[in-house]
C-alpha positions as MATLAB code, in Angstrom:
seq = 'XXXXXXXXXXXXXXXXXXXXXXXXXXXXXXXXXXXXXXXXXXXXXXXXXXXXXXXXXXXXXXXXXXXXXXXXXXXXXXXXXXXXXXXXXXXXXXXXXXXXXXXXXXXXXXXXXXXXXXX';
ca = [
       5.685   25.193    0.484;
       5.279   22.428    2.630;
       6.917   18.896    2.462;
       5.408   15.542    2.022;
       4.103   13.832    5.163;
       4.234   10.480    3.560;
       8.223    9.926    3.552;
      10.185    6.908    3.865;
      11.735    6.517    7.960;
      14.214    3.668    8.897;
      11.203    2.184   11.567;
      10.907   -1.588   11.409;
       8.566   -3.318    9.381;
       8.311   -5.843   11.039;
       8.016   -4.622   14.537;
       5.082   -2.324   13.169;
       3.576   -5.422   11.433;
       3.884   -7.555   15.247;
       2.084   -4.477   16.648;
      -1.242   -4.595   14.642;
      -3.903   -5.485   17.556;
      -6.810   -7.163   14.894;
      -5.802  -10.894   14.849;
      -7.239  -10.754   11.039;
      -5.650   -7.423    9.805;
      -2.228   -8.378   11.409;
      -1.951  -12.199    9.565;
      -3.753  -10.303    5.990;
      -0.955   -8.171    6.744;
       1.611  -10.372    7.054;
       0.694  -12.078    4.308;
       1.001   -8.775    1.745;
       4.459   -8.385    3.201;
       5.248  -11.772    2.232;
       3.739  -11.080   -1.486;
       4.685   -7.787   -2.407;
       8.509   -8.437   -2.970;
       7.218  -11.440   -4.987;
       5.113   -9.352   -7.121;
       7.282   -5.785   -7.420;
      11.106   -6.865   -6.790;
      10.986   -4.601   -4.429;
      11.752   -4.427   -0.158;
       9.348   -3.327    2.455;
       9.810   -0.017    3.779;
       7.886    2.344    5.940;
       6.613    5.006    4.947;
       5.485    7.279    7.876;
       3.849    5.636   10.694;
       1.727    3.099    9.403;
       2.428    2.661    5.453;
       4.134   -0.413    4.141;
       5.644    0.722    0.673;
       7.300   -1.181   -1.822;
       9.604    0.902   -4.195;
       9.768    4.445   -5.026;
       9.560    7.104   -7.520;
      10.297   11.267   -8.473;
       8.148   13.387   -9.188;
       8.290   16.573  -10.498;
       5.060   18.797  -11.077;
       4.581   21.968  -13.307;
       3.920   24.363  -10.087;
       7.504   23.330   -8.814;
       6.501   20.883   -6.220;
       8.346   17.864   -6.441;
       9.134   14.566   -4.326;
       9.428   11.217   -4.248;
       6.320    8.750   -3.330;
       6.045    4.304   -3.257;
       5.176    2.752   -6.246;
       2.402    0.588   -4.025;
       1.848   -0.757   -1.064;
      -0.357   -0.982    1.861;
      -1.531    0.564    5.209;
      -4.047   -1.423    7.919;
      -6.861    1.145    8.494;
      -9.696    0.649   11.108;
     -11.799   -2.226    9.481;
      -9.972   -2.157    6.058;
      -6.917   -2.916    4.165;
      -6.106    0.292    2.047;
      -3.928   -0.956   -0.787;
      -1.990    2.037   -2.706;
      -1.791    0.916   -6.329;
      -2.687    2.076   -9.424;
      -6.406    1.612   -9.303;
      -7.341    3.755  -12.105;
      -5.581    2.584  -14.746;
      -6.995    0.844  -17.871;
      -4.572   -1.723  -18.154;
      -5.411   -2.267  -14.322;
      -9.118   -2.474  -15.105;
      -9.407   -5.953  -16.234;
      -7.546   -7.278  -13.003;
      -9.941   -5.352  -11.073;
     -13.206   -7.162  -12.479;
     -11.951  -10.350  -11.543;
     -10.037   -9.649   -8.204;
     -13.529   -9.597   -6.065;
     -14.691   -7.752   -2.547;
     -13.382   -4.306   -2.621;
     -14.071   -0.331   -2.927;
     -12.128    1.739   -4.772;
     -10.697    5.637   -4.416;
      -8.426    7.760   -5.980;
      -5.336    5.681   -5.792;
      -6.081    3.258   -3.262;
      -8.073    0.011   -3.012;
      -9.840   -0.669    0.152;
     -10.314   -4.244    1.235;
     -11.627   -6.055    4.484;
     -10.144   -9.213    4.350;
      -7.612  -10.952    1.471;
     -10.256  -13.883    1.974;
     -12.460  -11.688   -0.216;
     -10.492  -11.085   -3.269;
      -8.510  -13.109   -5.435;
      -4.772  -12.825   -4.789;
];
């Protein structure tokens, strides 16, 4: 059984924040840094090479596999914003209507700008 590629590293946030090349994505991203440990009491951390996370949690599936994963947070993706949250929830579905501009997958919002929703 393989491990999880997604894993929490001691690389700075910051320095991978300064390195963001799109003027746009790097202040947007910035500016979720800034909000996050506003909004989950939680520090930045990377997670990988390019995934800002913001707490953590176990766990544990019936086939065995277990491991630990962020709560949310965000990665800068080649015209987008992916945000990692809850998206599929139903007490999430209200905020959703109302937070404008953005596509949705499994567990991940994508956004192009934070000029488009409602923060």
């Amino acid at each position: 059984m393989t491990g999880n590629k997604t894993v929490p590293t001691t690389a700075s946030v910051n320095a991978f924040l300064e390195g963001i090349k799109d003027v746009i994505q790097q202040r947007d991203s910035i500016r979720l840094a800034e909000i996050m440990p506003e909004l989950t009491g939680e520090f930045p951390l990377m997670w990988g090479p390019s995934i800002v996370g913001f707490g953590s949690y176990h766990y544990h599936y019936d086939s065995g596999r277990e491991g630990d994963m962020l709560c949310v947070g965000f990665s800068p993706r080649k015209g987008k914003l992916a945000l990692y949250v809850d998206a599929q929830s139903n007490q999430n579905k209200p905020l959703l209507s109302a937070l404008g501009k953005y596509r949705s997958g499994k567990s991940c919002l994508y956004i192009k700008h934070l000029k488009d929703v409602d923060l």
